[in-house]
N, CA, C, O and CB atoms as a CASP TS submission, in Angstrom:
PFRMAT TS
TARGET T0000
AUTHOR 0000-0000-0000
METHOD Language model
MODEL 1
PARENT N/A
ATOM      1  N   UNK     1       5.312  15.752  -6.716  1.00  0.00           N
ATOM      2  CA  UNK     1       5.479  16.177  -5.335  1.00  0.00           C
ATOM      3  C   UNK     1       6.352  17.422  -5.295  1.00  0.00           C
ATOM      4  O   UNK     1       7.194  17.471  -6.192  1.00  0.00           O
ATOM      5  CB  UNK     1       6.093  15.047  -4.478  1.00  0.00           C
ATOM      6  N   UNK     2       6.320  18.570  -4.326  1.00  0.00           N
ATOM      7  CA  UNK     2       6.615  19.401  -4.607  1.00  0.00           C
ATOM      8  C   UNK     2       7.816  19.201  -2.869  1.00  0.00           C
ATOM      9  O   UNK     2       7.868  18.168  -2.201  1.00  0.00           O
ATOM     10  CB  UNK     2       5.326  20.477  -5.092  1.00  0.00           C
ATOM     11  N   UNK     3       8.506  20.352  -2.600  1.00  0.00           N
ATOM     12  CA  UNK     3       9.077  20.416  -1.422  1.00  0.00           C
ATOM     13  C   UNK     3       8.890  20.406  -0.393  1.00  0.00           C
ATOM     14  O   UNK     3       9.556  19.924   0.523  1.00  0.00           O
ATOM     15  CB  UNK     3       9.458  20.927  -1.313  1.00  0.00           C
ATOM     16  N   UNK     4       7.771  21.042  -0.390  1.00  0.00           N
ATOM     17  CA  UNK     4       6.735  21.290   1.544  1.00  0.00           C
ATOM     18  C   UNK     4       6.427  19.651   1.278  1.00  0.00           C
ATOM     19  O   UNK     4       7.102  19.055   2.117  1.00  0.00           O
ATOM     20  CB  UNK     4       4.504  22.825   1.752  1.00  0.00           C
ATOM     21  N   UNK     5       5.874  18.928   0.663  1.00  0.00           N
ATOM     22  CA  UNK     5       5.301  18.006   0.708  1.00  0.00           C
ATOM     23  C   UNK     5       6.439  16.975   1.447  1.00  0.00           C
ATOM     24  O   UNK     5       6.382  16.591   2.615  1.00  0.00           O
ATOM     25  CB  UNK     5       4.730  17.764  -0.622  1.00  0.00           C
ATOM     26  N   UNK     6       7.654  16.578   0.291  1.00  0.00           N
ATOM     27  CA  UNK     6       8.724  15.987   0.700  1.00  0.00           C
ATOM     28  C   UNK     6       9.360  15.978   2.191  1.00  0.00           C
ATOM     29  O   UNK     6       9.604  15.049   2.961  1.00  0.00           O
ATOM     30  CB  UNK     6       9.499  16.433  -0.089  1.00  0.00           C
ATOM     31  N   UNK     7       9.529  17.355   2.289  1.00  0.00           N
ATOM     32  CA  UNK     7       9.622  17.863   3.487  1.00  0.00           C
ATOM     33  C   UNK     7       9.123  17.825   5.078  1.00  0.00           C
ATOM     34  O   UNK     7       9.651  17.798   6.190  1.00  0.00           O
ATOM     35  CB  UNK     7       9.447  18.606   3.161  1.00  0.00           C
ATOM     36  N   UNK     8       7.770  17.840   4.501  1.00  0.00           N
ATOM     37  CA  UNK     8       6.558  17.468   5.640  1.00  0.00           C
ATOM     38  C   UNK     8       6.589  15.835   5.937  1.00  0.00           C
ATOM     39  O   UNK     8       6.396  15.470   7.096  1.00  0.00           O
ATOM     40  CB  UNK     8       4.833  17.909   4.967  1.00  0.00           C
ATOM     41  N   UNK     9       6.811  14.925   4.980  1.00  0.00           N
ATOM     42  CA  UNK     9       7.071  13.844   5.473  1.00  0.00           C
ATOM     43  C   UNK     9       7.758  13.299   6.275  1.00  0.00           C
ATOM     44  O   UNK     9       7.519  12.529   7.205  1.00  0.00           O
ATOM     45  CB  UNK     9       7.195  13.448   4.970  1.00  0.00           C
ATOM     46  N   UNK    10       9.085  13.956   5.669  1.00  0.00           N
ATOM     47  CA  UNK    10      10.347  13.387   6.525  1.00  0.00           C
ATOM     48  C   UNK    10      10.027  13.504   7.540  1.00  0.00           C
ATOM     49  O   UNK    10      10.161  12.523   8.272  1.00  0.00           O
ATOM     50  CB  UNK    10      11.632  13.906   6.483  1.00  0.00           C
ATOM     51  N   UNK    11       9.392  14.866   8.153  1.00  0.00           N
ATOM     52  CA  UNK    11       9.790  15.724   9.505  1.00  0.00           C
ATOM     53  C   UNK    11       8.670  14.844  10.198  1.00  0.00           C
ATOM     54  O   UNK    11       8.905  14.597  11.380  1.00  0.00           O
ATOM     55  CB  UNK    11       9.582  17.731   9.542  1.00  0.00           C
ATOM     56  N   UNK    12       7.340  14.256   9.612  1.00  0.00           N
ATOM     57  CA  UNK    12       6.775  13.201  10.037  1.00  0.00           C
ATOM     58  C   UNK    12       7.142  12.098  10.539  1.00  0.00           C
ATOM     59  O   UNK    12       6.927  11.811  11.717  1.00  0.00           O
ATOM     60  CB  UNK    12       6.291  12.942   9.418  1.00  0.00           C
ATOM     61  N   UNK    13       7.855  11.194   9.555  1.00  0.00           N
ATOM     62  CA  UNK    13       8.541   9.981   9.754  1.00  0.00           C
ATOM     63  C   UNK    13       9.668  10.177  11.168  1.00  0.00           C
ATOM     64  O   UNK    13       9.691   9.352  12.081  1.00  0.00           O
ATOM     65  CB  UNK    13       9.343   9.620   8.228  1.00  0.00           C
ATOM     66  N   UNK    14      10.621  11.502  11.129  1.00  0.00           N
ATOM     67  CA  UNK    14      11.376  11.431  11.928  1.00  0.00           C
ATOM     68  C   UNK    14      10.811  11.966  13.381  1.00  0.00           C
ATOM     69  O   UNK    14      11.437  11.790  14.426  1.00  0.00           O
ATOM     70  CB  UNK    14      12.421  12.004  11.384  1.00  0.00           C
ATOM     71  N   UNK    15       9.963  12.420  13.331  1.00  0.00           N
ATOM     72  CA  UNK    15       8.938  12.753  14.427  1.00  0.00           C
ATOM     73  C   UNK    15       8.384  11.519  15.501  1.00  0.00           C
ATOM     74  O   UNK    15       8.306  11.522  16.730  1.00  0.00           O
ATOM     75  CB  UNK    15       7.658  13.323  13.623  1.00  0.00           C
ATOM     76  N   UNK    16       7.939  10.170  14.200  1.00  0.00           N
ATOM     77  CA  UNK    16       7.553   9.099  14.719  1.00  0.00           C
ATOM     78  C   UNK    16       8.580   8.223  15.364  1.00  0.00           C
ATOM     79  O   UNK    16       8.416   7.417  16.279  1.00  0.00           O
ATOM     80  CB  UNK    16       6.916   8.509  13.828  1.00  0.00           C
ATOM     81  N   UNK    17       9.551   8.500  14.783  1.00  0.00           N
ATOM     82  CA  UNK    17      10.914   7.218  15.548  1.00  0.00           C
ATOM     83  C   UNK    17      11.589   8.249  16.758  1.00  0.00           C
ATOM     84  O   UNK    17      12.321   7.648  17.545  1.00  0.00           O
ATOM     85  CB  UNK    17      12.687   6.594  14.005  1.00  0.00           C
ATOM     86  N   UNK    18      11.411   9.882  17.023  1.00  0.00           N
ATOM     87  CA  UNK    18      11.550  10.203  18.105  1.00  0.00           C
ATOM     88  C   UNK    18      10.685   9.852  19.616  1.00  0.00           C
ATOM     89  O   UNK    18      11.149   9.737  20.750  1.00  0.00           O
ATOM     90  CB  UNK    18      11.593  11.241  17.770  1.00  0.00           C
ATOM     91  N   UNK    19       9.070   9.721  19.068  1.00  0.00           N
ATOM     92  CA  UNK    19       8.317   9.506  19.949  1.00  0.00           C
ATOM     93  C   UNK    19       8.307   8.028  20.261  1.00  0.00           C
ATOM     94  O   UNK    19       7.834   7.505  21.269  1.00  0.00           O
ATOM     95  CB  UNK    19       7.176  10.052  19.634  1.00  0.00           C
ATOM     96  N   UNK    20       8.759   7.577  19.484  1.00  0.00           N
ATOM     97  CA  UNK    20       9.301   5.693  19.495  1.00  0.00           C
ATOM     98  C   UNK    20      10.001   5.745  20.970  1.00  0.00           C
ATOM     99  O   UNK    20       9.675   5.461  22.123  1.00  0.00           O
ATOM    100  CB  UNK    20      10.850   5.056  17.917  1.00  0.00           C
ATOM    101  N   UNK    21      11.517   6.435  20.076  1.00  0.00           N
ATOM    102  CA  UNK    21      12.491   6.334  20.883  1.00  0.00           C
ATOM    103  C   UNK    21      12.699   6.854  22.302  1.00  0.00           C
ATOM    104  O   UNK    21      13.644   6.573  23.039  1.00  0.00           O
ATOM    105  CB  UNK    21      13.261   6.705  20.266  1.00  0.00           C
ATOM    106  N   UNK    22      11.254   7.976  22.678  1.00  0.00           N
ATOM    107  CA  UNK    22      11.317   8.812  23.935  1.00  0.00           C
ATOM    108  C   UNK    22      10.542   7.507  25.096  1.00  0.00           C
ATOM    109  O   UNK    22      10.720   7.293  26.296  1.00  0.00           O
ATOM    110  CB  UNK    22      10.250  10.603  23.691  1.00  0.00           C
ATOM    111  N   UNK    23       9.625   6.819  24.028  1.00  0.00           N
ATOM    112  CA  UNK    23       9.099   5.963  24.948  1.00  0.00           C
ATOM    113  C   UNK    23       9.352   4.584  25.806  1.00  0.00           C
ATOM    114  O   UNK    23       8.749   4.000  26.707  1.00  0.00           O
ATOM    115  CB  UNK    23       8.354   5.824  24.457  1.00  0.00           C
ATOM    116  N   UNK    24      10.990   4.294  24.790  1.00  0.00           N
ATOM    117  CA  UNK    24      11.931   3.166  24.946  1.00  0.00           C
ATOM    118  C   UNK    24      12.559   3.288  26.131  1.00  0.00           C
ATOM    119  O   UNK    24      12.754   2.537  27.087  1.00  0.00           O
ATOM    120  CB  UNK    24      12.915   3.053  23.916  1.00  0.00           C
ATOM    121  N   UNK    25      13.009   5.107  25.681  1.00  0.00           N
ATOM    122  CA  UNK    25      14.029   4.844  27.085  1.00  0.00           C
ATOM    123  C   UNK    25      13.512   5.721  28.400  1.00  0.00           C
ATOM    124  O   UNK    25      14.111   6.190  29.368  1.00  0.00           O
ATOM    125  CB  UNK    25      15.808   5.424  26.729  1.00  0.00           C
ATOM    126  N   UNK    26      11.915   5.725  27.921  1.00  0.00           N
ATOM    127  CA  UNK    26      11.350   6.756  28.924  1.00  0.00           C
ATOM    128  C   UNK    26      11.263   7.975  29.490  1.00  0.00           C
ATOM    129  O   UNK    26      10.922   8.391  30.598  1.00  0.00           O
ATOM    130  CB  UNK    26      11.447   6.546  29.536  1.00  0.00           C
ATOM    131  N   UNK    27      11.783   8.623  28.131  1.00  0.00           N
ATOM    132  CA  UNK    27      11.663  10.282  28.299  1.00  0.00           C
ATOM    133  C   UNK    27      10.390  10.772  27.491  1.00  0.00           C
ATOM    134  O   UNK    27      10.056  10.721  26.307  1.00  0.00           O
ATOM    135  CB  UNK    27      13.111  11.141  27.636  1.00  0.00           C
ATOM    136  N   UNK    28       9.976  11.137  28.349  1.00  0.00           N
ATOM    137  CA  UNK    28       7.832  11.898  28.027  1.00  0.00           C
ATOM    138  C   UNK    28       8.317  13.766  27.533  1.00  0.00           C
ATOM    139  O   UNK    28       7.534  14.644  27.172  1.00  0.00           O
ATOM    140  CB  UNK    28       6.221  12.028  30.660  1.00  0.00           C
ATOM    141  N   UNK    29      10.106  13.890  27.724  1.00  0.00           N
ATOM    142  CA  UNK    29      10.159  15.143  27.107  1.00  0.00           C
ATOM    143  C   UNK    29      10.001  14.691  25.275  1.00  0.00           C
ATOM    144  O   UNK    29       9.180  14.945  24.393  1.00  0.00           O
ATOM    145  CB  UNK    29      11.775  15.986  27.645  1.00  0.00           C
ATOM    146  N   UNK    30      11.202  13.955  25.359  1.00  0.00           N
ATOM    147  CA  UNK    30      11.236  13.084  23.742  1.00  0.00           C
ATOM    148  C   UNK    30      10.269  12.901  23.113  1.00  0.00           C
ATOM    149  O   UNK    30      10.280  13.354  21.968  1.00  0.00           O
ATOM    150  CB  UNK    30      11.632  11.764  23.657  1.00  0.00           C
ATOM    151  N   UNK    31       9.304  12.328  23.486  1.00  0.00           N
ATOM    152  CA  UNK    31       7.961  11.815  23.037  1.00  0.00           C
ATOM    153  C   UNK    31       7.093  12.899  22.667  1.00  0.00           C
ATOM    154  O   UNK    31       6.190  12.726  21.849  1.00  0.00           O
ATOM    155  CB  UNK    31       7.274  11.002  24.089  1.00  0.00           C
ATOM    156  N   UNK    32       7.369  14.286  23.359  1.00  0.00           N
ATOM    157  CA  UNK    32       6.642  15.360  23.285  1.00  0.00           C
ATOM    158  C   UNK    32       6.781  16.148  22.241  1.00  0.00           C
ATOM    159  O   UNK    32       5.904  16.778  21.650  1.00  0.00           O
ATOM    160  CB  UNK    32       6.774  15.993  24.228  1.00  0.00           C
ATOM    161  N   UNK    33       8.256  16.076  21.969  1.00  0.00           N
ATOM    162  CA  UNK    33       8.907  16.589  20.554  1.00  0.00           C
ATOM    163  C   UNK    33       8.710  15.738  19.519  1.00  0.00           C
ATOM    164  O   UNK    33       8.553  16.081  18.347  1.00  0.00           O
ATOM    165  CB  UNK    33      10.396  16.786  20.574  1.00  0.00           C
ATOM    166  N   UNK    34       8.716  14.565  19.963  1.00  0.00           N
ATOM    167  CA  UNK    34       8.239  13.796  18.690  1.00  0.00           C
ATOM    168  C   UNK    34       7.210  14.062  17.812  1.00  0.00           C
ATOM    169  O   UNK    34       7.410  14.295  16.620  1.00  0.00           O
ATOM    170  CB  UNK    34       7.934  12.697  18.976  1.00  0.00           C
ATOM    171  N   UNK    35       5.544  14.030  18.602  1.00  0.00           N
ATOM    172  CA  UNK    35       4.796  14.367  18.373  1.00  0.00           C
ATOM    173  C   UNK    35       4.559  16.015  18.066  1.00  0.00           C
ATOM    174  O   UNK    35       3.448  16.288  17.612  1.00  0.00           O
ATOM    175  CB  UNK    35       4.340  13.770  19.081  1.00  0.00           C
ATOM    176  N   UNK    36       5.304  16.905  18.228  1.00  0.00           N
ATOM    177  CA  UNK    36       5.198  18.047  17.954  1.00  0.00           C
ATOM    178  C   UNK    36       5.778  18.030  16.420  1.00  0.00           C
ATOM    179  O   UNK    36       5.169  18.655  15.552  1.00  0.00           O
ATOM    180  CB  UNK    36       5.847  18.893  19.013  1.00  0.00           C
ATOM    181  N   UNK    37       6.881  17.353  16.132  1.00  0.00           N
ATOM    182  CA  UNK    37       7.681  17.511  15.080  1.00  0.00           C
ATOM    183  C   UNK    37       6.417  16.560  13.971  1.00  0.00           C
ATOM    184  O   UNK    37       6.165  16.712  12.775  1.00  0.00           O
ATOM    185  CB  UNK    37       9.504  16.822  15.409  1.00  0.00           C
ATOM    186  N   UNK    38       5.948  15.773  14.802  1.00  0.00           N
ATOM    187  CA  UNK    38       4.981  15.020  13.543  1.00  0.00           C
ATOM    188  C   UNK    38       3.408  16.131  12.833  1.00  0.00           C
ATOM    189  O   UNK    38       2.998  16.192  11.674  1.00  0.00           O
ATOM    190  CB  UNK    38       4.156  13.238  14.529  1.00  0.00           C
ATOM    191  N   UNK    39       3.002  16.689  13.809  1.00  0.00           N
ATOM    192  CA  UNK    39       2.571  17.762  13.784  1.00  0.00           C
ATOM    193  C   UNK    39       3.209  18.705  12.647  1.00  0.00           C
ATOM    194  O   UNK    39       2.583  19.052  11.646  1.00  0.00           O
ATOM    195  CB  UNK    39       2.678  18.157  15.022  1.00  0.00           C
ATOM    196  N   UNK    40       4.408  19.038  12.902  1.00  0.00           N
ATOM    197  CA  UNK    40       4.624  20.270  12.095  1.00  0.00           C
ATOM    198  C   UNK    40       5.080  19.731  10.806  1.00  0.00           C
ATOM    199  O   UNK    40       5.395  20.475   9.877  1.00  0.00           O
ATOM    200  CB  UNK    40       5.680  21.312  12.729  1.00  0.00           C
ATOM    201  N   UNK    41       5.109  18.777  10.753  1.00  0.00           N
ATOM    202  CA  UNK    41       5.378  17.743   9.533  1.00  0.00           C
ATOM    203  C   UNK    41       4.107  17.614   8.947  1.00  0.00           C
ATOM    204  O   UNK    41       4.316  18.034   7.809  1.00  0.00           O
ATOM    205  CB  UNK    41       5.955  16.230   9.944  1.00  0.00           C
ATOM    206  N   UNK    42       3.018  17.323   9.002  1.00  0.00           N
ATOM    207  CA  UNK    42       1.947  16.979   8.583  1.00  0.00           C
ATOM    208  C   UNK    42       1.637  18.426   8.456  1.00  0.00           C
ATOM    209  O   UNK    42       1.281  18.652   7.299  1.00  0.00           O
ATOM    210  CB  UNK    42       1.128  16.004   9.380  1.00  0.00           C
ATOM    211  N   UNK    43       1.633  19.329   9.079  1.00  0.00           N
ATOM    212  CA  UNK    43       1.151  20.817   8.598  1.00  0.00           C
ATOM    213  C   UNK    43       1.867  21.123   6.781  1.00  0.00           C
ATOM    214  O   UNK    43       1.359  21.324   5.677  1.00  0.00           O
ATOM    215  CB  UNK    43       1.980  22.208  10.014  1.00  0.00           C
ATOM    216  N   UNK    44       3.502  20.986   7.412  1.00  0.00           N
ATOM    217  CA  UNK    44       3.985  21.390   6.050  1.00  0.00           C
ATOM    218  C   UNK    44       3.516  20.381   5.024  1.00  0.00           C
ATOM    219  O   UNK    44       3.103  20.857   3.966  1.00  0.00           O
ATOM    220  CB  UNK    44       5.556  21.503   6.005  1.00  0.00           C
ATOM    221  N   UNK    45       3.513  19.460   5.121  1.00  0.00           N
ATOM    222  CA  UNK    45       2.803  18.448   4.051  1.00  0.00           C
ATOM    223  C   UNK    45       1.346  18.928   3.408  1.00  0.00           C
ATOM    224  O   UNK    45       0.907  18.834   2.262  1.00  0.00           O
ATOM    225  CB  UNK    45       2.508  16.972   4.849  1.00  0.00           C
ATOM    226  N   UNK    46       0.859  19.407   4.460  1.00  0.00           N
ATOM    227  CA  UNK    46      -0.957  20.034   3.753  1.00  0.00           C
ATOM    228  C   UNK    46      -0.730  20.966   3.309  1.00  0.00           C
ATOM    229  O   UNK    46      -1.616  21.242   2.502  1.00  0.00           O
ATOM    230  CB  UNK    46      -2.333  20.450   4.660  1.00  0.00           C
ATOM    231  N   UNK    47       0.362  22.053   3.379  1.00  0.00           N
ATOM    232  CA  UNK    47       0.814  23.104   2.856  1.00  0.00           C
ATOM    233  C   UNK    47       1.403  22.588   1.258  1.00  0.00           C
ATOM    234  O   UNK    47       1.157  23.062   0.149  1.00  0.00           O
ATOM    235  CB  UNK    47       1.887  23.738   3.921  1.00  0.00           C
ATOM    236  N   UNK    48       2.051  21.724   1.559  1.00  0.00           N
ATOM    237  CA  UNK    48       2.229  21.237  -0.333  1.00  0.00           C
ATOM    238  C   UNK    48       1.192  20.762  -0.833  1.00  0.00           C
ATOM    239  O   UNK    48       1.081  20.844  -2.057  1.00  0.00           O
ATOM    240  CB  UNK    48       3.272  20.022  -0.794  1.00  0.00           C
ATOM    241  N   UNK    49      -0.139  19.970   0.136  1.00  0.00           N
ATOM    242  CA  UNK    49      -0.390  19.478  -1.144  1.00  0.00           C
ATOM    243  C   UNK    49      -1.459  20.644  -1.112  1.00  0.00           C
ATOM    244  O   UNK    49      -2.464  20.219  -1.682  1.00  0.00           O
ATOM    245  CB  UNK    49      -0.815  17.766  -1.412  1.00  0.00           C
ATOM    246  N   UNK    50      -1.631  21.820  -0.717  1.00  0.00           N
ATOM    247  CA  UNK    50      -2.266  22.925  -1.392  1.00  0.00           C
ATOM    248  C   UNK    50      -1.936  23.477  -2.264  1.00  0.00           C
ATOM    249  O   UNK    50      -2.593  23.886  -3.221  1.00  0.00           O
ATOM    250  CB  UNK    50      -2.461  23.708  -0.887  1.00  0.00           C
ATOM    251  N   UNK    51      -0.495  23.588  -1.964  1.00  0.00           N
ATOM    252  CA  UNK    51      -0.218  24.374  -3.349  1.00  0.00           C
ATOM    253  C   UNK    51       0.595  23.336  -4.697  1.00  0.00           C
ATOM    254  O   UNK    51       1.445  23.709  -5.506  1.00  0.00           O
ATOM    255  CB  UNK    51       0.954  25.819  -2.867  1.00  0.00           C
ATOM    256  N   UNK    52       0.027  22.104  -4.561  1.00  0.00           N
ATOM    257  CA  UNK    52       0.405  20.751  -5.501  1.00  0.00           C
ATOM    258  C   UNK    52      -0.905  21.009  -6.407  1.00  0.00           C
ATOM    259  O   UNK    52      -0.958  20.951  -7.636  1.00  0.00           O
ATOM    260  CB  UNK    52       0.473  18.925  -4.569  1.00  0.00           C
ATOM    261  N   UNK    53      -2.100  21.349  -5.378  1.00  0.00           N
ATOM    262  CA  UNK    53      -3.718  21.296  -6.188  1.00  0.00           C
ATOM    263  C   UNK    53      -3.589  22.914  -6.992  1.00  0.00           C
ATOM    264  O   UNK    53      -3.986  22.955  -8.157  1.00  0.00           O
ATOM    265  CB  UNK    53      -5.497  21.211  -4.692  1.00  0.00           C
ATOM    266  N   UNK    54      -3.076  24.126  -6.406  1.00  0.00           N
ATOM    267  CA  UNK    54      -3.172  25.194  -6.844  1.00  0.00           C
ATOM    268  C   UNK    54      -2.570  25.091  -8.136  1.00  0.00           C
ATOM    269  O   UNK    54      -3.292  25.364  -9.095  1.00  0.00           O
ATOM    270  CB  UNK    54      -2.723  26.083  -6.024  1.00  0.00           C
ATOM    271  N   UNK    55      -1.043  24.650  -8.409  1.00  0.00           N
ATOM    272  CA  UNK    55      -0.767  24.516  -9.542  1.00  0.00           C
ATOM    273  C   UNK    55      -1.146  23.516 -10.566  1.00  0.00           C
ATOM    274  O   UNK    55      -0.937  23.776 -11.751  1.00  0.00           O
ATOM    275  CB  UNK    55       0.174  24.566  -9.442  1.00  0.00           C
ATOM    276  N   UNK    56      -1.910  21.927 -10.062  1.00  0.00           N
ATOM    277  CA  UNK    56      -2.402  21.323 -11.027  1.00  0.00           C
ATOM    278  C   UNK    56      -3.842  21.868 -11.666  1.00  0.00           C
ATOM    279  O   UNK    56      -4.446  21.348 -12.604  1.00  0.00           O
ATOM    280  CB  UNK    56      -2.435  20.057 -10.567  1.00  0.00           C
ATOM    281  N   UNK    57      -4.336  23.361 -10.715  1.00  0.00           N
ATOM    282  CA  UNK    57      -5.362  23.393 -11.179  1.00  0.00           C
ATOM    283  C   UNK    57      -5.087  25.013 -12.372  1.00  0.00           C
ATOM    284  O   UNK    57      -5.809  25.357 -13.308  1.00  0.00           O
ATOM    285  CB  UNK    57      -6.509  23.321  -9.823  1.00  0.00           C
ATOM    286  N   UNK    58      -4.004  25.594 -11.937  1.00  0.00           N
ATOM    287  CA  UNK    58      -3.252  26.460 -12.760  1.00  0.00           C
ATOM    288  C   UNK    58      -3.105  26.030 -14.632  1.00  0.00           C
ATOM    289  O   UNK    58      -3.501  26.515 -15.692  1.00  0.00           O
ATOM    290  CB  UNK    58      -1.752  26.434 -11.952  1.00  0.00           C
ATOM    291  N   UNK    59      -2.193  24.696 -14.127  1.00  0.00           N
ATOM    292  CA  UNK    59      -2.447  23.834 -15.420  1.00  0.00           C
ATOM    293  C   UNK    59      -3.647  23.563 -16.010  1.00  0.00           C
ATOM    294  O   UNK    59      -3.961  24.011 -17.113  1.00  0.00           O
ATOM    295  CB  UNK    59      -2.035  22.674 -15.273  1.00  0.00           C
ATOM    296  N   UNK    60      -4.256  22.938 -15.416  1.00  0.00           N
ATOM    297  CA  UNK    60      -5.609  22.476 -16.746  1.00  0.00           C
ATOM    298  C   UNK    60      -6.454  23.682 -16.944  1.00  0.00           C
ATOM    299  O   UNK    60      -7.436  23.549 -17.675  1.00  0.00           O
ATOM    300  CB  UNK    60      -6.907  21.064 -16.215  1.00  0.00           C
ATOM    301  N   UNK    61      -6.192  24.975 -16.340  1.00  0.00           N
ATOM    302  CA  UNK    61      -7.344  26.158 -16.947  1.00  0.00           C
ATOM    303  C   UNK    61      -6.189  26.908 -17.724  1.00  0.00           C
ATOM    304  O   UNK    61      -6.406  28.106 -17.908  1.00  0.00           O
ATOM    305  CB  UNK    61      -8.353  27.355 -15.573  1.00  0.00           C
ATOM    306  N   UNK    62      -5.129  26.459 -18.157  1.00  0.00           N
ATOM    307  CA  UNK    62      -4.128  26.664 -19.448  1.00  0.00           C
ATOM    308  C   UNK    62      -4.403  26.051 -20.680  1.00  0.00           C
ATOM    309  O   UNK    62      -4.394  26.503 -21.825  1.00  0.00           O
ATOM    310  CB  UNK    62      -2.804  26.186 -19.190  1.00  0.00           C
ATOM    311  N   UNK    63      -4.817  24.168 -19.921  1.00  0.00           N
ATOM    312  CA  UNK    63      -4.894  24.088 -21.434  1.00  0.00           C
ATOM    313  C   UNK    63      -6.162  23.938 -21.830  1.00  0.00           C
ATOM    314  O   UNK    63      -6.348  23.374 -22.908  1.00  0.00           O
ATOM    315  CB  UNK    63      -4.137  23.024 -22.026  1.00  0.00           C
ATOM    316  N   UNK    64      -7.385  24.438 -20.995  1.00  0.00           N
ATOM    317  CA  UNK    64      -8.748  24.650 -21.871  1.00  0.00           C
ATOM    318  C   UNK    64      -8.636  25.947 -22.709  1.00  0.00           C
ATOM    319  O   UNK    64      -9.564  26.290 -23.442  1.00  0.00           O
ATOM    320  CB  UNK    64     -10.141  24.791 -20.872  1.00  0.00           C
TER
END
């Protein structure tokens, strides 16, 4: 796993317990950021695992 990846999760996970938490105590601003932050979490995450595939594919046309 590389950093965007790591990265993209968290900002996922913590994305999801904001939109949790906006809906507990009934703020639809909260919930909005939540889901935005899960969004930009899952972006950076596809951003690692592009460049997770770019370098595993870097590797094996090294060692043919």
């Amino acid at each position: 796993m590389n950093k965007n990846q790591i990265n993209g999760s968290v900002k996922d996970a913590a994305g999801k317990v904001q939109q949790k938490v906006g809906k507990i105590v009934g703020s639809t601003e909260q919930q909005v950021k939540g889901i935005a932050k899960q969004i930009e979490g899952k972006v950076q995450e596809g951003l690692g695992n592009v460049e997770q595939a770019a370098d595993d594919s870097a590797k094996a046309s090294r060692k043919v």
